[in-house]
DRENDRENSE-21202 format. One record per residue: residue in one letter; x, y, z of N, C-alpha, C in turn. Coordinates in steps of 0.1 Angstrom, whole numbers, padded with zeros to 4 digits, always signed. Layout:
BEGIN
AXYZXYZXYZ...
REM end
This chain:
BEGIN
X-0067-0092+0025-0058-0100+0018-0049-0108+0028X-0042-0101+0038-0034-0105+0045-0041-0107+0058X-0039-0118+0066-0043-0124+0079-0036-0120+0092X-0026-0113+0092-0015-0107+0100-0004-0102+0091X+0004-0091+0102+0015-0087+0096+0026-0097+0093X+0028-0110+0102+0039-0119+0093+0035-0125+0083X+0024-0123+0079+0020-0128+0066+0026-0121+0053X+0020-0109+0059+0027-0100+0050+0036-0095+0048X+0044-0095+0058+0054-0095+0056+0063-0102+0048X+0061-0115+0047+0067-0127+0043+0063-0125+0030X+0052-0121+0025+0045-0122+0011+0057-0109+0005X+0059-0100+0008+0069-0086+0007+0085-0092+0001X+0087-0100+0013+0099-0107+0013+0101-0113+0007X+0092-0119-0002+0094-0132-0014+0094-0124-0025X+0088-0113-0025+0081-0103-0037+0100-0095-0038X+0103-0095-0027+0119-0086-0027+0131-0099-0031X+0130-0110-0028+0139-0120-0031+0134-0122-0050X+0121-0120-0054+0119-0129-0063+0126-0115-0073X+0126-0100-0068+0132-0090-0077+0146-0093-0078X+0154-0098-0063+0166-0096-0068+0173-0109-0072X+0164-0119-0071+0168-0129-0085+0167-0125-0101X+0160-0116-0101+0159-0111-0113+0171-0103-0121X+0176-0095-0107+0192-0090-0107+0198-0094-0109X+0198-0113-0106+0213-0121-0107+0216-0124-0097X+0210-0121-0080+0213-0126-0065+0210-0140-0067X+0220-0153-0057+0212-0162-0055+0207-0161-0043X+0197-0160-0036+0189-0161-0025+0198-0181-0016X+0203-0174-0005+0203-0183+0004+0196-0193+0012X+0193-0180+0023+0182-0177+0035+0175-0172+0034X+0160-0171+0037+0151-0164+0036+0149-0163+0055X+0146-0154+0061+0145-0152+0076+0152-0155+0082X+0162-0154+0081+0169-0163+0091+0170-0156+0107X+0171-0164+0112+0167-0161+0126+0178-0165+0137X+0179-0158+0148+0189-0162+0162+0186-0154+0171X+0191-0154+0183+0188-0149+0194+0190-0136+0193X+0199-0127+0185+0206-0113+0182+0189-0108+0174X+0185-0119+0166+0178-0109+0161+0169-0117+0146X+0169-0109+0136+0167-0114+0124+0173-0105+0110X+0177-0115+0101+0176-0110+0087+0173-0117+0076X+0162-0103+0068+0154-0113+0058+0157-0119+0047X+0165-0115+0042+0174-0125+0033+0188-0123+0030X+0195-0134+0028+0208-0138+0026+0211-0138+0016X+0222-0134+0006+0222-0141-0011+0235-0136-0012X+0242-0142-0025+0256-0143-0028+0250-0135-0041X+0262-0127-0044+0260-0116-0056+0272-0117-0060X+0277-0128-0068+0288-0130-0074+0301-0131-0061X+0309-0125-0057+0321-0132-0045+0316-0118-0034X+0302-0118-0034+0302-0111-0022+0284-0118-0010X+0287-0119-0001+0278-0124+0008+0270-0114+0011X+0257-0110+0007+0247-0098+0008+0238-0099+0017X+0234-0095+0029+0227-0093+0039+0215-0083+0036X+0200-0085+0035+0195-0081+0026+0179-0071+0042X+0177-0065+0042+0168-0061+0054+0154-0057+0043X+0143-0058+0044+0131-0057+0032+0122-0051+0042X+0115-0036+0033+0106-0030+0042+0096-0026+0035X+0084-0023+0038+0074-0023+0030+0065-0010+0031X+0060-0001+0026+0046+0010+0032+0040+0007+0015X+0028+0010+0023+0016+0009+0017+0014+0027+0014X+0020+0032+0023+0015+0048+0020+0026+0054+0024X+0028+0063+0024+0038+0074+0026+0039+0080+0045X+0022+0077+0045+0017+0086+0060+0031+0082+0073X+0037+0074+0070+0046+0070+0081+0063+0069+0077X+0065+0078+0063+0071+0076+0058+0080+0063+0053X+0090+0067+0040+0093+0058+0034+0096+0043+0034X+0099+0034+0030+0101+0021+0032+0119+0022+0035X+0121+0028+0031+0137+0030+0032+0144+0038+0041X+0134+0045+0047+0136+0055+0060+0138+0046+0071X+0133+0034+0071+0126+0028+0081+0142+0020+0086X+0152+0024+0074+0165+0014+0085+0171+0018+0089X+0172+0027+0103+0180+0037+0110+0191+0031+0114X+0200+0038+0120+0211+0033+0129+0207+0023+0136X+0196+0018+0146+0199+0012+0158+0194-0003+0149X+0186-0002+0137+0178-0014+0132+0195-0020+0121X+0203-0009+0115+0217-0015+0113+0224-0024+0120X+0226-0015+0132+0237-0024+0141+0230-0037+0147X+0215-0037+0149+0209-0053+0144+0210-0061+0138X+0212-0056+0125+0212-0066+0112+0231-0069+0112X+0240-0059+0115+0252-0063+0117+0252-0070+0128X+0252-0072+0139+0253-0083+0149+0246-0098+0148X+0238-0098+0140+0230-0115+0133+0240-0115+0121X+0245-0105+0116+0255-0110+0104+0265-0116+0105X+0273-0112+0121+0283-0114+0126+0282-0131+0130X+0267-0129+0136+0265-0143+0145+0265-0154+0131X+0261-0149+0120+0256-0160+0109+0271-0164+0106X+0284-0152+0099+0298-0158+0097+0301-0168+0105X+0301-0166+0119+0310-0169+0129+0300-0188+0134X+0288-0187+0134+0282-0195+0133+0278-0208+0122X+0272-0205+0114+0266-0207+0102+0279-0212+0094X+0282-0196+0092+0295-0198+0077+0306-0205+0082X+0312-0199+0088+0323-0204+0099+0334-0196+0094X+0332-0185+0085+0340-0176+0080+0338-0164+0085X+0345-0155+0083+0347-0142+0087+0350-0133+0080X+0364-0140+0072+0368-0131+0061+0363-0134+0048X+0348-0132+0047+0340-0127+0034+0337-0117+0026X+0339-0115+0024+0330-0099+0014+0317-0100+0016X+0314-0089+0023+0302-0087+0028+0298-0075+0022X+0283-0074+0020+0274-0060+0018+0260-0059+0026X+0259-0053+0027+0244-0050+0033+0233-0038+0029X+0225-0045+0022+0212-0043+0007+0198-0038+0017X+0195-0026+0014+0182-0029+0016+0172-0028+0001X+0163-0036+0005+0152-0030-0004+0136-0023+0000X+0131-0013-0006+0119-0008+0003+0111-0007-0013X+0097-0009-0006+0084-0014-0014+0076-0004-0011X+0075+0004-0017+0062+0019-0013+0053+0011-0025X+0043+0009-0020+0033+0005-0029+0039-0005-0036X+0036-0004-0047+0039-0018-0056+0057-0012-0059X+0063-0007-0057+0075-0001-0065+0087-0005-0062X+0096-0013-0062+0104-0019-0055+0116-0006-0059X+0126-0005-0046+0136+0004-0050+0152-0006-0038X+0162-0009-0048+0168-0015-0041+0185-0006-0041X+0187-0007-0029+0197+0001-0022+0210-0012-0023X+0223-0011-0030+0229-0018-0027+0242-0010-0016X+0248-0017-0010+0258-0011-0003+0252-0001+0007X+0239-0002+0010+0233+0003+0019+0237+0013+0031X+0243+0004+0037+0252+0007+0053+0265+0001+0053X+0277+0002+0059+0289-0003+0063+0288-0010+0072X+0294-0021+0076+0294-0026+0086+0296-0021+0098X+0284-0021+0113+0286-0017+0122+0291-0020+0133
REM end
């Protein structure tokens, strides 16, 4: 089905933005990218700016989709967040969250408030 992993990944990513429009997020960004790093989606959830990390298993064998955002893959996604305010937004003092969502099979499970800023 899929021709590489950024395929599918990206197919995951649309599958996790298209759930949490369903929540009421408006989706920003989708990948956004910089030198620090990447994050897969952006979205405003009413007066807060949501930083969204999307992970996917097919099987359990390598454990969960949600296992997969340790410490060191955090303070990644917080240092592109930093870069996106200070960059991008040109703000700082936003209300920020940082969401993940993980896909075990077909099952979406969405984590709000995930991690604190690191």
């Amino acid at each position: 089905m899929y021709n590489n992993t950024r395929t599918m990944g990206t197919w995951y990513e649309r599958k996790a933005a298209d759930y949490l429009k369903k929540q009421g997020l408006f989706i920003l960004r989708y990948n956004y990218r910089c030198r620090s790093g990447e994050i897969d989606l952006i979205a405003r959830d009413g007066r807060y700016l949501v930083f969204v990390e999307v992970k996917y298993r097919n099987d359990n064998s390598s454990g969960y989709a949600l296992d997969a955002v340790n410490p060191a893959k955090q303070r990644k996604i917080c240092k592109v967040a930093r870069y996106f305010l200070t960059v991008e937004y040109r703000c700082m003092d936003v209300p920020c969250r940082f969401d993940v969502v993980g896909i075990d099979d077909d099952e979406v499970h969405w984590i709000k408030n995930a991690f604190e800023y690191i």
